[in-house]
N, C-alpha and C positions, 0 to 999 in steps of 0.2 A: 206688565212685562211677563214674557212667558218664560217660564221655570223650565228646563230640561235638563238638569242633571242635578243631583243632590244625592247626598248621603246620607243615610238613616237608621236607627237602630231598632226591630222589633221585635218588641219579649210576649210571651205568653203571659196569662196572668199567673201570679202566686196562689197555692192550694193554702186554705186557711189552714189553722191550727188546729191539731188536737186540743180537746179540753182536758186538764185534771180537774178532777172535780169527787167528790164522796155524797152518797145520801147519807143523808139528817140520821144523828145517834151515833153513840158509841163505837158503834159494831157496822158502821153503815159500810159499805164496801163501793169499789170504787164505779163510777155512775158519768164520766167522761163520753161526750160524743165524739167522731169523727169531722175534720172539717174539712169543709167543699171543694173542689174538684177548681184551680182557675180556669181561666177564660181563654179558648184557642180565640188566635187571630187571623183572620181569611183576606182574602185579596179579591177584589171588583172590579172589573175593568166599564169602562165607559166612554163614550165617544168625544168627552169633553177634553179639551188637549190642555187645560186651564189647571188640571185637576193638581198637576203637583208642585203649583203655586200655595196651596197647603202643609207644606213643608219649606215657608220662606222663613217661618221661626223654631216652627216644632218640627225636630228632628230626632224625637223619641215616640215611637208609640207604644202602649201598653196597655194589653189584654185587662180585664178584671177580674180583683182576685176574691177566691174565693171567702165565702163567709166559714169564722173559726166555728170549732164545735160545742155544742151547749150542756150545757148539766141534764141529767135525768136521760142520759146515752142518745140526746138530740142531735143530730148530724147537721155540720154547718150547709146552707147550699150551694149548690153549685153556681155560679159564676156565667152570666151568659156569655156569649162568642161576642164579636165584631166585628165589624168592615174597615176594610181599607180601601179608599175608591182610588183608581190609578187610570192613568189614559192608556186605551190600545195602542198599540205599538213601543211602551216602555218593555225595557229589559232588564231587570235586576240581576246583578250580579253577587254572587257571597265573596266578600270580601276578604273570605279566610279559606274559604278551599274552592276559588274561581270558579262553580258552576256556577252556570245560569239559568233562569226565567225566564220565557218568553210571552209576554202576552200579546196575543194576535186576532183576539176576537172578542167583540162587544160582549159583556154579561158572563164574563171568565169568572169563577169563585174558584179561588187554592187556597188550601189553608198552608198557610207562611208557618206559624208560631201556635204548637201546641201548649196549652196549661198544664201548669204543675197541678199534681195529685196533693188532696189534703191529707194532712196528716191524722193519723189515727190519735184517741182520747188514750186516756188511763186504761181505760174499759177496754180495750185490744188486748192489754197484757197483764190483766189478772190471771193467774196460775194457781195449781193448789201448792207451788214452793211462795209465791210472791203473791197474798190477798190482798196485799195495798199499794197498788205501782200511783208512786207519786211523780210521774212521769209520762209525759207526750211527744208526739212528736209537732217540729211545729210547720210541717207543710213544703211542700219541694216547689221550689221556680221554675218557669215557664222556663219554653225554651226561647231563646235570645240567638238574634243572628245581624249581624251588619251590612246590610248592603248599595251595594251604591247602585242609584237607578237613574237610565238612563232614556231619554225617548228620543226614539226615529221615528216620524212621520209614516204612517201607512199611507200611500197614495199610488193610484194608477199611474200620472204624469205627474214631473218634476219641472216647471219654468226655471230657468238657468239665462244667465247672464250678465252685462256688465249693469252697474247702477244706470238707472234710469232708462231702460231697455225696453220699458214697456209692457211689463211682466206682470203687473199688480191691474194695471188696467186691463190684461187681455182676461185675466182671472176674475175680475169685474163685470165685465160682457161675457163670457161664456159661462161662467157658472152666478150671474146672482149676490157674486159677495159682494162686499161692501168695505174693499181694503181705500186705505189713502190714499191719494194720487196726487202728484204733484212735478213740474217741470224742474227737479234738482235732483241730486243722486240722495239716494240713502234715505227715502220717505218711507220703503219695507225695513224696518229694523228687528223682525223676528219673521217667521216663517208665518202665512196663510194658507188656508184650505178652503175651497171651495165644490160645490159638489155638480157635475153635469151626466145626466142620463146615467144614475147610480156610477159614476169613473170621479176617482177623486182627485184632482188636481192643487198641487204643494205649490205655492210662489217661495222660491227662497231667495231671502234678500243678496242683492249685487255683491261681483266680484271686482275687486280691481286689482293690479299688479303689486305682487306683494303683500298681498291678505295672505300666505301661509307664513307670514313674517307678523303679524299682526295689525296691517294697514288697513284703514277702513272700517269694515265691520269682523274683519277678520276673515278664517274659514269655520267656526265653528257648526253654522250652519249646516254646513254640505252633509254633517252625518243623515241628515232628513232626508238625500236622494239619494241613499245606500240600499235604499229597498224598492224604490218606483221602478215601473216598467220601461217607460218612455221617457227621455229627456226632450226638453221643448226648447233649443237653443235661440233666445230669443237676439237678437243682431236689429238695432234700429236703423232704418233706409237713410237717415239723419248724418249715419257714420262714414267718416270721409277714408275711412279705412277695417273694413270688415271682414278681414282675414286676419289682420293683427288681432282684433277687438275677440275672434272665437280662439284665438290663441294665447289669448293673457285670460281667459277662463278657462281655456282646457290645461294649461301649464297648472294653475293653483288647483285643479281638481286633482290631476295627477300627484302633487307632494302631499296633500289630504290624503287621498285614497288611488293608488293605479286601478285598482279593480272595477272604478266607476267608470272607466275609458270602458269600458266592454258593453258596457247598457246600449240599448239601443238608442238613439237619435236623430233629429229631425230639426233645418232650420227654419225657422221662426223669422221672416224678413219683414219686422215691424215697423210701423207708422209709415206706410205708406200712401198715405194720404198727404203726406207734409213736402214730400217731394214729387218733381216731374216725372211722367214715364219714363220718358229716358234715362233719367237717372237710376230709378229704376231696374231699369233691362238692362245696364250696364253692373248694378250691384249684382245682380242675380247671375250676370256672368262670371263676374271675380268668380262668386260664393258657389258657381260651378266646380271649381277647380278643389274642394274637399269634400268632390263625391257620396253628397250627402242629398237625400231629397231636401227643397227648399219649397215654403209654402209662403208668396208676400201674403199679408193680414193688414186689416188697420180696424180699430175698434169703431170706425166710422163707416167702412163699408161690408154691407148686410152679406154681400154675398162671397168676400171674403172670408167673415167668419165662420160659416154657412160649408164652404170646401172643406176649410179646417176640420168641425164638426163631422163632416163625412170621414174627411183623412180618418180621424182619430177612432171613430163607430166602425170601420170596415177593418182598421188594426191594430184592434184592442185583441 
């Protein structure tokens, strides 16, 4: 199951301890070191979209802290850094004063969460009023921040439409993946990616009437094609009605997001191979009537997919 949104807390590590401490004798004075420096925590990004399935139980991270300070005015050490791997296209938000994060690019490193400073030993505040400070500090926390992270798919095109559209298999034939496919609705139950001629193409699982009510699989998906270029309106030849069918998708896009009606798009007049011409050249006339270019496809015929390819390499 793929994880996209989760909450999470990251602190820096804690700065060790000052030591108290005296050298050996009577008269010894005080001999405390300072301890180490915690650990900042940084941010990675990577291509893997799996990655914040690592946060399906842990939802605290925490830096390392430093090492306390040692007798003989030895200073504790410092605390290395650490990673946090995150997939490109998450956005953290701070959950206390709403700015956000963008990660947008493979091999991103920010550091999130600075480490607390160690605290200083005895040995910091000996004075000629005070020769024996029985006293340390014992190290300051990291700093800590809550946020909730959320990921949108980075991709060129966006496949869009009803269950069992044909969307997972055009994304099978044109780029190489390796999504399920099967003849019933709801075999996409999370979003795919697939990669053609460096453009990245998102299947995001079917809409039916009423997913921004929670039918089906819902809408949560749609936040995935808030940032693609292209919409791929995919409308199967199969449908005895294909003006309703791009209208009960574009309705639940709209109550998600109006903003996504503005993207560019293109229909998608799939499985054409399963019916007759005629049939056909009679859907592609309905599907005239929403002034949209329309491109038939079937994952069976070479030189349909073949146009598409051009379509999409000439207006990318």
């Amino acid at each position: 199951m793929l994880i996209d949104e989760v909450d999470i807390i990251i602190r820096g590590g804690h700065g060790g301890a000052g030591k108290v401490s005296f050298f050996p004798g009577h008269y010894g004075g005080p001999d405390g070191g300072n301890g180490g420096k915690g650990g900042d925590v940084y941010i990675r990004t990577v291509s893997d979209l799996t990655a914040l399935n690592q946060f399906s139980r842990k939802k605290i991270v925490e830096g390392k802290n430093g090492d306390p300070g040692g007798s003989n005015v030895k200073s504790g050490l410092n605390a290395e850094d650490i990673e946090i791997i995150m997939p490109v296209g998450v956005t953290m938000t701070n959950k206390k004063t709403g700015e956000e994060i963008d990660l947008t690019e493979v091999d991103q490193r920010i550091l999130i969460a600075k480490g607390g400073l160690g605290g200083r030993g005895n040995t910091e505040f000996k004075s000629s009023l005070r020769t024996t400070p029985k006293f340390a500090q014992p190290g300051l926390p990291g700093e800590e921040f809550f946020f909730k992270v959320n990921l949108k798919l980075i991709a060129d095109y966006g496949l869009i439409g009803l269950p069992n559209a044909g969307k997972s298999s055009l994304l099978n034939e044109l780029t190489k993946a390796n999504v399920k496919t099967a003849n019933y609705p709801f075999t996409t139950l999370e979003p795919n990616l697939g990669v053609m001629n460096t453009k990245i193409l998102a299947d995001i699982p079917g809409l039916i009437e009423g997913a921004s009510e929670g039918k089906g699989l819902g809408i949560r998906f749609l936040k995935h094609i808030e940032k693609v270029n292209l919409l791929l309106h995919c409308i199967s030849a199969e449908s005895e009605t294909p003006l309703e069918d791009y209208k009960v998708v574009k309705d639940e896009m709209e109550k998600f997001n109006p903003e996504i009606l503005k993207k560019k798009e293109i229909i998608l007049l799939t499985k054409t191979d399963l019916v007759e011409k005629k049939q056909i050249a009679e859907k592609l006339k309905v599907l005239k009537k929403l002034k949209k270019e329309i491109i038939p496809v079937s994952i069976h015929d070479w030189d349909s997919l073949e146009a598409l390819k051009e379509y999409l390499k000439s207006n990318s």
